[in-house]
C-alpha positions in Angstrom: 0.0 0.0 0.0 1.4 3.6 -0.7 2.9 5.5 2.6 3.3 8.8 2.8 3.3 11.8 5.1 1.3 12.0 8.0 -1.1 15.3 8.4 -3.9 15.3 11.0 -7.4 15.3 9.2 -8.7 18.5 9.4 -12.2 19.7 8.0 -12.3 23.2 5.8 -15.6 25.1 5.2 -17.0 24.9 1.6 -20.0 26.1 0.2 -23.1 23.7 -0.9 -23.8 23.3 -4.4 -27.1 25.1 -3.8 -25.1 28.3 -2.3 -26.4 27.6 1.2 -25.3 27.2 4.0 -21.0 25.9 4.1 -20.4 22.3 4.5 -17.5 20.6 5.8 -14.4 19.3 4.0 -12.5 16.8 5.0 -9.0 16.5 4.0 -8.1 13.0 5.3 -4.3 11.6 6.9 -3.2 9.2 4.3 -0.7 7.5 7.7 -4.1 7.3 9.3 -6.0 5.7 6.5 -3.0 3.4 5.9 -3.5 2.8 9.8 -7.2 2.0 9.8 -7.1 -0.2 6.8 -4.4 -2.2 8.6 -6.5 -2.3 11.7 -9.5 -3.1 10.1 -8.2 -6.1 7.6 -6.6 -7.8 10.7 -9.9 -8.5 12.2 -11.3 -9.9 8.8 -8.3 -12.0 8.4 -8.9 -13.3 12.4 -12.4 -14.2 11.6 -11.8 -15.9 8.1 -8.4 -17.8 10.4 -10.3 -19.5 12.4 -12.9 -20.3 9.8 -10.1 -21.7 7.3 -9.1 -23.6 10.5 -11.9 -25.1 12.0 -13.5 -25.8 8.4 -10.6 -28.3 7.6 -10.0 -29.7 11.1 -13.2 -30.8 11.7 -12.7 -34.7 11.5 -9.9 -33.9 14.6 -12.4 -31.8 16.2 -14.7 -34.3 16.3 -12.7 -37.1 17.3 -11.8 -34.6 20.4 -14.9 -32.9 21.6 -18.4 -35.8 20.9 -18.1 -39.8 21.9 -16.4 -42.0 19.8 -18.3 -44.2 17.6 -19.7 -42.8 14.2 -17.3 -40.5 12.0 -20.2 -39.0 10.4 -22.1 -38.0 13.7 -19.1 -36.4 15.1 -18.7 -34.4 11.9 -21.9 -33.6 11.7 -22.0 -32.5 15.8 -18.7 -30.5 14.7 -20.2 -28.6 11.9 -23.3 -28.0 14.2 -21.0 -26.2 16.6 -19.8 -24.6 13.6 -23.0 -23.4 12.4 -24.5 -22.2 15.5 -22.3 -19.0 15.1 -24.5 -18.0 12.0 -27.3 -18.2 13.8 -26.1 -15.2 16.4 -24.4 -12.9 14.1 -27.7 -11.4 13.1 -28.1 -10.9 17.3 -24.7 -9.4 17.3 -25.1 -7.4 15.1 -28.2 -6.0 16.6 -26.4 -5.0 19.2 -22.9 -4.3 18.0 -24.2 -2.0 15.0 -26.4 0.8 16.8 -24.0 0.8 19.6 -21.3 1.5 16.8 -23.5 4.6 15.8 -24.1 5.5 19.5 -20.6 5.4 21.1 -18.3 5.6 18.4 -17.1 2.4 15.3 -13.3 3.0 16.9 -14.6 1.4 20.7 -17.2 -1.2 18.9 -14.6 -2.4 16.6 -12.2 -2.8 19.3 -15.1 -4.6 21.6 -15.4 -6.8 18.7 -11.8 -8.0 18.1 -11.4 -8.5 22.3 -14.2 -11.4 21.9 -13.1 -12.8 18.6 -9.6 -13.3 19.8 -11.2 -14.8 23.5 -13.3 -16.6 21.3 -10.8 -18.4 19.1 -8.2 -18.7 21.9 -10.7 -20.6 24.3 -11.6 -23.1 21.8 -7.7 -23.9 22.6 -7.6 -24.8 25.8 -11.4 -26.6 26.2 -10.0 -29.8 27.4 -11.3 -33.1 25.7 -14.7 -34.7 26.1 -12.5 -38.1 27.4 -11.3 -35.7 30.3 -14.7 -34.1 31.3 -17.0 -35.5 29.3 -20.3 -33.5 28.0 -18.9 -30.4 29.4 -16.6 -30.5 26.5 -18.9 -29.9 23.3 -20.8 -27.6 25.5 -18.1 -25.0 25.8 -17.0 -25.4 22.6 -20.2 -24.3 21.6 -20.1 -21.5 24.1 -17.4 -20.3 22.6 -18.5 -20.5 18.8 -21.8 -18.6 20.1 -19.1 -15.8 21.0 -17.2 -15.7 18.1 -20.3 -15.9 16.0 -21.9 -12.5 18.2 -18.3 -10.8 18.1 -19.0 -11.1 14.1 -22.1 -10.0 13.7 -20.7 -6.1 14.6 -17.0 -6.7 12.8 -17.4 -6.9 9.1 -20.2 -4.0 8.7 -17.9 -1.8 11.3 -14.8 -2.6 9.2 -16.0 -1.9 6.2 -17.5 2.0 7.4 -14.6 2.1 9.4 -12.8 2.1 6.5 -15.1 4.0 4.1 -15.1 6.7 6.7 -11.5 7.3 6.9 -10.8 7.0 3.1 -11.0 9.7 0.3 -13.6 9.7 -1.7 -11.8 9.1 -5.0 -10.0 6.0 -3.7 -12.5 4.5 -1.5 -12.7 1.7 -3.7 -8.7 0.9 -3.5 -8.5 1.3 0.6 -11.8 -0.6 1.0 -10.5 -3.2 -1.0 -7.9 -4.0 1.6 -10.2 -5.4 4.2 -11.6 -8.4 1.6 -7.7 -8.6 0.9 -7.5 -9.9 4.8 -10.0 -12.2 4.4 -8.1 -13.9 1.8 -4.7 -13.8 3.7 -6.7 -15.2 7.2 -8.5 -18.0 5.4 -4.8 -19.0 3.0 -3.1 -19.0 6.8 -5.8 -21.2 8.6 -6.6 -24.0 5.8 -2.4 -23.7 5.0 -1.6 -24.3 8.3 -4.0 -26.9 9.2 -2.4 -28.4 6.0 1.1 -28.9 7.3 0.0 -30.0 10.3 -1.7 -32.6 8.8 1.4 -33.0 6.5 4.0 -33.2 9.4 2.1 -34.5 12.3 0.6 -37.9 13.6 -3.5 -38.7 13.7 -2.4 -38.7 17.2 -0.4 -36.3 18.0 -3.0 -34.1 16.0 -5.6 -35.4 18.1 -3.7 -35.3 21.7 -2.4 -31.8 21.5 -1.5 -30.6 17.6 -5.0 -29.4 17.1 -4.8 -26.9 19.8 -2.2 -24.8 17.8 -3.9 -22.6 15.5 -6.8 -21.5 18.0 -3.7 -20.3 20.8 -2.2 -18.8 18.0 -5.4 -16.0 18.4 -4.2 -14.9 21.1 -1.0 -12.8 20.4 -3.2 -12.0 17.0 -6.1 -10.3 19.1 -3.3 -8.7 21.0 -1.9 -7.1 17.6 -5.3 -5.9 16.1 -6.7 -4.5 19.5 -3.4 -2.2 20.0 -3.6 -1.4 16.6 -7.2 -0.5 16.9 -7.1 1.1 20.0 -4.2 3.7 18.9 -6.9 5.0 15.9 -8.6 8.0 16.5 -12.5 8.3 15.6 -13.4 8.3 11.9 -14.3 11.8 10.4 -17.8 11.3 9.8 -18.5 10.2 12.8 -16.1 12.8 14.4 -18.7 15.3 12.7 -21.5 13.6 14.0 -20.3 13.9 17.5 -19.5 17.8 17.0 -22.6 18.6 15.2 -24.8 17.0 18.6 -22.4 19.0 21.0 -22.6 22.6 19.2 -26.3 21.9 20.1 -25.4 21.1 23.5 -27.2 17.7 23.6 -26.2 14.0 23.9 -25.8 12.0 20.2 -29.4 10.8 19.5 -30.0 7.0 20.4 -31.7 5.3 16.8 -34.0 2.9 17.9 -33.5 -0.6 16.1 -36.8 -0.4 14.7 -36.5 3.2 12.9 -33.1 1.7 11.6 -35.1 -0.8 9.6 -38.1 0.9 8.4 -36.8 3.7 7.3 -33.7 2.1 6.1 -35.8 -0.7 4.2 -34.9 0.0 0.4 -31.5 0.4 0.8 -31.6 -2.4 3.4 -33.3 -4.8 0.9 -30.6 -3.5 -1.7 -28.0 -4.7 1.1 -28.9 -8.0 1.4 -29.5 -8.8 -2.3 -25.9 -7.5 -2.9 -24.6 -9.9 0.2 -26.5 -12.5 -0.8 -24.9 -12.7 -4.8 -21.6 -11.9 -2.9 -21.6 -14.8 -0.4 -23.6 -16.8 -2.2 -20.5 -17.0 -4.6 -18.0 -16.9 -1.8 -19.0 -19.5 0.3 -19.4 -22.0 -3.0 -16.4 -21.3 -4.1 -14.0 -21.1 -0.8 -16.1 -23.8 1.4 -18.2 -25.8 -1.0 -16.0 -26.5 -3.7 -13.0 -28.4 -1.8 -16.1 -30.9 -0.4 -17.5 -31.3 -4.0 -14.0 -32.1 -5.5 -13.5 -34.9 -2.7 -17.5 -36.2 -2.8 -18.9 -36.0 -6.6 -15.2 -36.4 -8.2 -13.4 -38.6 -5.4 -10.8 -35.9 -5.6 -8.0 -36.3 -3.3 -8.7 -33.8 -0.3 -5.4 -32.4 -0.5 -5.2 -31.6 -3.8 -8.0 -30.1 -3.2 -7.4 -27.7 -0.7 -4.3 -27.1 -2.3 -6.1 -25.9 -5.6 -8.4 -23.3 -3.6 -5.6 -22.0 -1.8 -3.9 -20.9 -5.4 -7.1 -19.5 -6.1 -7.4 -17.5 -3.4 -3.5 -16.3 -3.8 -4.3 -15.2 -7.3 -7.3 -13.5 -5.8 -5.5 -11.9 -3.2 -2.8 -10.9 -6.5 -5.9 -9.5 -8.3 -7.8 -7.2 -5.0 -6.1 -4.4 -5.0 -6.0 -3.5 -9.1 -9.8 -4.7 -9.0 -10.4 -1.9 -6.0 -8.5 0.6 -7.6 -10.5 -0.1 -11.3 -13.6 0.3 -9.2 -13.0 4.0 -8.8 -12.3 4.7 -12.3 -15.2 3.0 -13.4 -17.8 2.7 -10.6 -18.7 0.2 -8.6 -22.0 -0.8 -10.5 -19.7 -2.1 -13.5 -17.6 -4.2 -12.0 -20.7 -5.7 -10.0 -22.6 -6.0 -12.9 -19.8 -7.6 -14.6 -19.4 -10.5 -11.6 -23.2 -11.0 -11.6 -23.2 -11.0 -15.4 -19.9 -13.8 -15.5 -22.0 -16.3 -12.4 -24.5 -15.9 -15.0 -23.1 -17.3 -18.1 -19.8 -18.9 -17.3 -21.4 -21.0 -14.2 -22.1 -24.0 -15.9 -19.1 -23.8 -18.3 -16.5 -23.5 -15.3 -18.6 -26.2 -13.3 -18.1 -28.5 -16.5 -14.3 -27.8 -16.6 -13.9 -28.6 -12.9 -16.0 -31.6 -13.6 -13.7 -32.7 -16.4 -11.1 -33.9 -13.7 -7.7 -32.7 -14.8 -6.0 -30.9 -12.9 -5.5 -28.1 -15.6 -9.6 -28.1 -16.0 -9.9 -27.8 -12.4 -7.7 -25.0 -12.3 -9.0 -23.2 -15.0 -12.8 -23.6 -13.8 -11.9 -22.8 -10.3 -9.6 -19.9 -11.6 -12.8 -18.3 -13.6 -14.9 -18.3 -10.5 -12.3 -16.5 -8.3 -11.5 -13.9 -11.4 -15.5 -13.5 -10.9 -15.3 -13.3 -7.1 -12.9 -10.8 -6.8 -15.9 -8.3 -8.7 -17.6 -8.5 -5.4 -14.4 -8.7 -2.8 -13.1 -5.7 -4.7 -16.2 -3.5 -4.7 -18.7 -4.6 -2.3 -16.7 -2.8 0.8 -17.0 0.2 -0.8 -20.7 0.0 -2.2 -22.1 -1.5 1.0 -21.3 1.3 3.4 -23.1 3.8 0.7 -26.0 2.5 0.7 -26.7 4.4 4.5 -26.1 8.1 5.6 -24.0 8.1 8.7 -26.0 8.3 11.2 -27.3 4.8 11.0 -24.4 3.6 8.8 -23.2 1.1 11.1 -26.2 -0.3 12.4 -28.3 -0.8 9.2 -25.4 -2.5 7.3 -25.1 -4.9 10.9 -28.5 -6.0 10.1 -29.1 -5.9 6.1 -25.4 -7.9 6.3 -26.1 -10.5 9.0 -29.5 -11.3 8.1 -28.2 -12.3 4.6 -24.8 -14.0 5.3 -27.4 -16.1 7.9 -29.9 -16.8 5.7 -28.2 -17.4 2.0 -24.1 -17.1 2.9 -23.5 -19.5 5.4 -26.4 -21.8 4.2 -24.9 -22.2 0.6 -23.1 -25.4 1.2 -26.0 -27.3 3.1 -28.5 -26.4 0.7 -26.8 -27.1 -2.7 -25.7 -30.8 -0.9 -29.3 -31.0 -0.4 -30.3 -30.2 -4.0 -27.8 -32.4 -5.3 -29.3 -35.3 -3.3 -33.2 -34.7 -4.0 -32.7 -34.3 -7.9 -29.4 -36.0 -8.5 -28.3 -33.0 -10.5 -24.7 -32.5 -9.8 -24.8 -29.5 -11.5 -26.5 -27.7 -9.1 -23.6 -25.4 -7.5 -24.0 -24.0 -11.2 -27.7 -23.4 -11.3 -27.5 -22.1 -7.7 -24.9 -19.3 -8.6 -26.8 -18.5 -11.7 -30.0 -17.8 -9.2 -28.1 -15.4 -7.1 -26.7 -13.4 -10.2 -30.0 -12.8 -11.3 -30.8 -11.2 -8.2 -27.8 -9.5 -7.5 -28.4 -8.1 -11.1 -32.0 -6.3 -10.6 -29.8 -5.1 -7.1 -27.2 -3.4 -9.0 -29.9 -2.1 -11.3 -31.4 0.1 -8.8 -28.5 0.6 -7.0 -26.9 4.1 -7.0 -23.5 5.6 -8.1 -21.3 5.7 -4.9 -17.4 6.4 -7.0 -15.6 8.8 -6.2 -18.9 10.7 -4.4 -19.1 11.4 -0.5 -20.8 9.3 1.6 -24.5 10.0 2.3 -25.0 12.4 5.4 -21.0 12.8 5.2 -18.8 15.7 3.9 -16.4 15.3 1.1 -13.4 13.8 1.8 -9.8 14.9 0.0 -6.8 14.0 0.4 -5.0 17.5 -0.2 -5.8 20.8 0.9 -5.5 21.7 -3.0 -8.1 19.5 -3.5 -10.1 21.2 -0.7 -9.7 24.6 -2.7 -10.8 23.3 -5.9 -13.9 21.9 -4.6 -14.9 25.1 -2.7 -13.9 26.9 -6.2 -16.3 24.4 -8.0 -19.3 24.6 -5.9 -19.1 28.8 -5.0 
């Protein structure tokens, strides 16, 4: 990422287009903005850790936490635990998002990454369900509940963290970042659980290896909190605070219900655009390395090993994609993704179903290419779609709701469809539904490139910026 000098963000007076009243300018700190993308991306690469790691330990964890007896009930117990953080992170972020617009995103984000990292790290030292029995599974399950509530307020605060802090013409390229973690926490957890299994014993994996990546959360959490907590407030919400104390009254509580109602287009724009986005992420990153092993009797290391070079070309990809989104808008690129799921589904699918290795590749390859549309530009869109006010808490609730009801669900329901038809072509079919309606959402979606956020000032990055705007709008 570019460095350069650091200059506090300071906020100049320019008229409105109208000629009214002056609105604020914001030239932003390009070392702070470096600083909050840093801050923010660790906690997305945290989450997306753990979920690399417990997605492909699972057999271990279920050796280690249910009664022996039946592989498949101990998976299935495992990936219950699993699941059962979906099912809070619409709770959390209930909770975590209007608090965010109440007290500050810079305290709420660092709330956040204290219980993800507890979270992760107590999984670590639950002991086995052969030393105390059923008390095992049930705190592993406590402590999926809390990761699953800690990230119901982290991804929607990241991603307005973020948006807040960045300039307005390169919103897209900063905002990027944060998907750009994702990728690097999910390549570490699946790469590490894959040298384990590479260099250790069933039993020494079982007995004590397993423990590994979850302590390693610890001294993680430790990084990402100091790193959050030495951020100041973002601008816009810096504004927000100043504009409730020159009236000499407490910031206004929302209550949860205005947040919806009179949120509920943009809302229902939010959680079309998540769904086509994690619809597609969670097929590609967690579906396809069980569909290589169970429809094509792929080896499971090979695998994992070709959706981990995805993701590193992804990850190659992010930034350029993020920067292209802000010379072109975000409504291209995302009608370009949605527009790619739609057509080259069912041609990729049939490449990976060839069998080579090249195939694979290349299908697998395709979808990422067509990913990255939504990992590039969807952390930048999202947070548009509210004014600031309510930014945080909206996009908590339009997010979760989706990721609960379509993300997270992508991989039991397409296994399901595959068994009641028989149509192993359904992962295709699947993706090709949710471009359709990611389509009509960037249809009536608006514009946000290289505009100011709604309810927010412009934001600059030089003060000769600053000048030409208040010359362009006098």
């Amino acid at each position: 990422m570019p460095t350069a000098t650091s200059t506090a963000p300071t906020r100049s007076q320019a008229p409105t287009a109208s000629g009214g009243a002056p609105a604020d300018v914001t030239v932003t700190d390009p070392a702070l903005v470096k600083r909050a993308v840093k801050a923010a991306a660790l906690g997305n690469a945290m989450e997306w850790f753990d979920f690399g790691v417990y997605s492909y330990i699972a057999v271990t964890l279920g050796k280690v936490f249910f009664p022996s007896g039946n592989p498949t009930a101990q998976l299935l117990s495992t990936f219950g635990a699993f699941a059962a953080a979906f099912l809070v992170r619409p709770l959390g972020g209930m909770v975590f998002g209007p608090l965010g617009d109440r007290i500050g995103r810079q305290k709420v984000l660092a709330l956040t990454m204290i219980m993800m990292a507890a979270g992760t790290f107590a999984i670590g030292l639950i002991p086995s369900y052969a030393t105390i029995g059923v008390g095992a599974p049930i705190l592993l399950l406590a402590a999926r509940m809390v990761q699953g509530f800690s990230t119901g307020g982290e991804y929607a605060g990241a991603t307005t963290f973020i948006a807040e802090y960045a300039p307005d013409k390169r919103r897209g390229f900063f905002s990027s970042w944060l998907e750009f973690g994702t990728l690097v926490g999910y390549v570490g957890g699946a790469g590490l659980v894959t040298l384990m299994t590479a260099f250790l014993s069933s039993d020494d994996l079982v007995s004590w290896g397993w423990r590994i990546p979850f302590l390693i959360a610890g001294p993680m959490g430790v990084i990402g909190l100091y790193l959050r907590m030495k951020l100041e407030e973002t601008p816009a919400f810096a504004a927000e605070l100043e504009k409730a104390s020159q009236q000499e009254r407490e910031r206004p509580k929302v209550p949860l219900r205005d947040m919806v109602t009179r949120q509920w287009k943009a809302m229902l724009l939010c959680m079309a655009l998540v769904l086509i986005y994690n619809v597609t992420d969670y097929m590609l990153l967690s579906y396809m390395p069980s569909y290589l092993t169970s429809e094509l009797k792929y080896d499971e290391t090979h695998g994992l090993l070709v959706v981990l070079g995805v993701m590193v070309l992804m990850m190659i990809v992010q930034p350029f994609a993020g920067a292209l989104t802000d010379r072109i808008g975000r409504r291209p690129v995302i009608a370009a993704g949605c527009a790619g799921f739609l057509f080259l589904s069912v041609p990729a699918l049939l490449l990976i179903r060839e069998g080579s290795l090249l195939a694979i590749a290349l299908g697998m390859g395709a979808l990422g290419l067509l990913l990255v549309c939504f990992t590039a530009a969807m952390p930048s869109a999202l947070p548009a779609l509210f004014p600031t006010r309510v930014r945080y808490g909206s996009l908590s609730i339009g997010f979760n709701v989706s990721v609960s009801l379509f993300g997270g669900t992508t991989p039991l329901v397409v296994t399901a469809l595959i068994g009641a038809t028989g149509n192993v072509m359904m992962p295709a079919y699947y993706m090709m539904a949710a471009a359709v309606i990611g389509g009509a959402a960037v249809w009536f979606m608006a514009e946000s490139a290289g505009r100011p956020l709604p309810g927010s000032p412009p934001a600059v990055e030089t003060q000769a910026e600053a000048r030409t705007l208040r010359e362009a709008v006098a």
